[in-house]
Structure formats: structure tokens, C-alpha cells
N, C-alpha and C positions, 0 to 999 in steps of 0.2 A: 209283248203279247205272248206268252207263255202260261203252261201250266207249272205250277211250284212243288216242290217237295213237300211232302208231309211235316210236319214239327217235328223235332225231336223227343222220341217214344212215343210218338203216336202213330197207330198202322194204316196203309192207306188202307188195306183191305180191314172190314169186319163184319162178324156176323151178327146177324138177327135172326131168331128164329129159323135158325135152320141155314140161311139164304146171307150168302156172301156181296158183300155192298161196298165198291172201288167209289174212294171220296177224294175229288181229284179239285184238288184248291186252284183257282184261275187267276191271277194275278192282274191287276187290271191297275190305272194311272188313283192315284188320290183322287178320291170324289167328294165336290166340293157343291155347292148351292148353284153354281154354272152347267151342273151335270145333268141331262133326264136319266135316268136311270134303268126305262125301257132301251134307250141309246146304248148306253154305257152295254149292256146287257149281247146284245147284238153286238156291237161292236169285238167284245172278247170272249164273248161263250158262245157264240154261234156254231162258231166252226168245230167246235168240239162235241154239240149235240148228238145223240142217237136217240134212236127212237127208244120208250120207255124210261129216258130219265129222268132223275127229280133234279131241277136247279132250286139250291138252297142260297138265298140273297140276305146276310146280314139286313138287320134293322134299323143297325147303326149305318150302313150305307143309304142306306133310305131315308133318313132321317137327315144326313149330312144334305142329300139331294133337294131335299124338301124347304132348307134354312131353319131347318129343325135344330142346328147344333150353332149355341149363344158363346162368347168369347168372355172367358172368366172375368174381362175389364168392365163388361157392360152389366155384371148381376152384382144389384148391391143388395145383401141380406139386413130382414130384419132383425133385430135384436132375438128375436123368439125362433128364431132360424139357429144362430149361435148356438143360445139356449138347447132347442132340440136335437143340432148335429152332434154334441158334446155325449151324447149318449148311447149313438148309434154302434153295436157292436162289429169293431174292426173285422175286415178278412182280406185273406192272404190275394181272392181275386180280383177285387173292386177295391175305389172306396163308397160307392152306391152312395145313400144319402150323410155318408160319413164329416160331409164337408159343408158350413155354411150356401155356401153357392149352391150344391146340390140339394141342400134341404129347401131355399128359398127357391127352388124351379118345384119344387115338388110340391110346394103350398100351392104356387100361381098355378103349376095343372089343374090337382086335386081340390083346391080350395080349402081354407082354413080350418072350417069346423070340420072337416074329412079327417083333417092330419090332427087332428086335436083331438079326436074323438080315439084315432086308430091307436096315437100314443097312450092317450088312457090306457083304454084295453091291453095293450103290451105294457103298461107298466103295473097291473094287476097282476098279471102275468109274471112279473118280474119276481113281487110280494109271493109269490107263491113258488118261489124256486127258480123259475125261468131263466137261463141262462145268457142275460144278453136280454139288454130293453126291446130290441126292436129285432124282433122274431118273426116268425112267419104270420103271425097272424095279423102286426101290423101292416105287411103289406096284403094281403088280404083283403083289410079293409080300407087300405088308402086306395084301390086297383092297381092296375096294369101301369097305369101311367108315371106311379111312384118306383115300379118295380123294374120299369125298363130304363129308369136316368139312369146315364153313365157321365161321371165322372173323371178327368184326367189321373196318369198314371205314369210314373217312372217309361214304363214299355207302350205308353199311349203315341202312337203315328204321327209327328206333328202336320199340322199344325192344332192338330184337335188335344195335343196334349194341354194345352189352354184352353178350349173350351168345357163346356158343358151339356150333352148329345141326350133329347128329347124321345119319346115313341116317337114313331111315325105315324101321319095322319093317313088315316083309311090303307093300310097293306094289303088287305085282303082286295082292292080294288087295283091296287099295285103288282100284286100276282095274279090276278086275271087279266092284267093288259100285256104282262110279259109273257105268260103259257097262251097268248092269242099269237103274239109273232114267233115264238117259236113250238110250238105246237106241241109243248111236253107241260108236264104238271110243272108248277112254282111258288115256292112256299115262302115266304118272309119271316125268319126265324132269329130268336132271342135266345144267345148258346154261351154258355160259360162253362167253366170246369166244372160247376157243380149239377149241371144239366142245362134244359131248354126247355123253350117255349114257342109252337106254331103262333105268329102273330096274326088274329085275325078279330077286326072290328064289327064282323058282321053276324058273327055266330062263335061260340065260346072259344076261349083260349084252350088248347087241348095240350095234355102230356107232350113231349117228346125226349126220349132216349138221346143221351149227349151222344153227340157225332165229332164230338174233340178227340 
């Protein structure tokens, strides 16, 4: 039960707007489908609260807690899963819906004609210059649900580096049960290198400045 060091080349301190912001990472046990996540939460951020903080809670830990995250042996993709993950363009962060398994969780969220429809449009997109089939505007249109699968990864935690990690169901219902016990704001946030996302189901998904 400790706080962690920063990554390497990343500052704890930064600024926004003027106003210097200490991002103090907390270290806590693997969380698994065994986990409430309000628990988890108390258990190892407690003590480190002050008044005025923001606690920012991974997605993907919420998701894990929820049995949100399926074990790559159980997803069998269809053939048009194949098909579509073959086109997805590679990046250095993810591989998002780059992989059969990934793309076939993103049908069963979104549903078929979502993802059929989104690929069109990004492959129109393509025909007109677009670098990379599956652009922003396919997730756009597939939503949130397409845009927050995470896929396993070289540097993925096991044992999740074999699964396959879903949104989580209602966060914004998730951060209001955790800013009640501990009485600071709490946000459910979707953070990669290339930015973020406040996760909330009940009112729009808003900007958020990467915090990596």
C-alpha cells in the first residue's frame, strides 16, 4: 500500500492553466471481478486524501471489477471480425480494435449494422485520401463503446494480457458512489498517450487534457 513514482519522463508535477497539479499514482493489489472497487478505493486512497482532490480511477479498473474484461479463450470471432480487424490502422499505443477478438467484442457491444455502417464511412474516407481506414470518425460513429476496448499488449498486467477489457457499465454512477465515501470529487477516466476521456454515461463524454 504505497504511492509509486512517476513513469519515466513523466512529471509528477504539471501545469494547467496557470495552476500546478501533483499526480500522485497509488498503487493498489491487481483488480480482479472479486473486487468492489468503492472497497478497493478506500482501502488504498483513503489515507492519502486531502481536501480539494480529484481521485482519477482507470476504466479499465472498473471494468475488470465489473467482469467487464472476457479472456481471449472465450471470444470466438466471426469471419467478418477477421475481415474488418485486417484493416484497422496499427499504433504504437494500443492494438484497439486491431485484433479479431477486439473487433468481435466491438460488434457484440455496438451491434452489427453500427460497425458496418461506421466502416463504410471510414472507408469513404479512406477513397478520399484518409490515412488509415479506421479514423476518428469511425469511432465516432461506432461510440464510446468501440472506442474504450482494450486489447492485450506486450506491457499489458497479467493476467489481463490475455483478456479483452470492455467500457464500464454506468461510471458516472461509479464516481458518485466513490466522491460519497470519500468526500472529494471522482472521475472515471479513459487516458492514453494520445489523450483522454472523462467516462460518463449519463451526460456527454467531455475533453480531457492527457494527465500521462
Amino acid at each position: 500500500m504505497s504511492l509509486l513514482n512517476s513513469n519515466e519522463g513523466k512529471n509528477k508535477i504539471i501545469e494547467v492553466d496557470g495552476i500546478n497539479y501533483a499526480r500522485l499514482p497509488i498503487q493498489t493489489h491487481v483488480i480482479t471481478e472479486q473486487d468492489n472497487i468503492t472497497e478497493v478505493v478506500m482501502r488504498y486512497a483513503s489515507k492519502y486524501i486531502q481536501e480539494n482532490d480529484i481521485l482519477f480511477i482507470s476504466e479499465k479498473a472498473v471494468a475488470c471489477s465489473q467482469k467487464r474484461a472476457i479472456p481471449l479463450n472465450k471470444i470466438h470471432p466471426r469471419k467478418l471480425a477477421y475481415f474488418l480487424a485486417q484493416f484497422v490502422k496499427k499504433s504504437p499505443y494500443g492494438i484497439g480494435l486491431g485484433i479479431p477478438e477486439t473487433m468481435e467484442m466491438a460488434i457484440c457491444e455496438c451491434g452489427l449494422i453500427r460497425i458496418l455502417f461506421a466502416a463504410f464511412i471510414s472507408m469513404i474516407g479512406k477513397l478520399f485520401g484518409n490515412r488509415g481506414w479506421f479514423c476518428g470518425c469511425f469511432y465516432k460513429i461506432a461510440g464510446s463503446r468501440a472506442a474504450s476496448i482494450d486489447g492485450p499488449t506486450p506491457n499489458t498486467l497479467p493476467p489481463y494480457n490475455k483478456y479483452v477489457v470492455l467500457e464500464p457499465v454506468n461510471p458516472n454512477h461509479v464516481a458518485l458512489e466513490v466522491s460519497r465515501h470519500l468526500g472529494i470529487t471522482c472521475v472515471i477516466v479513459d487516458i492514453n498517450d494520445l489523450g483522454g476521456n472523462i467516462c460518463d454515461r449519463q451526460v456527454k463524454r467531455h475533453n480531457l487534457c492527457s494527465l500521462i
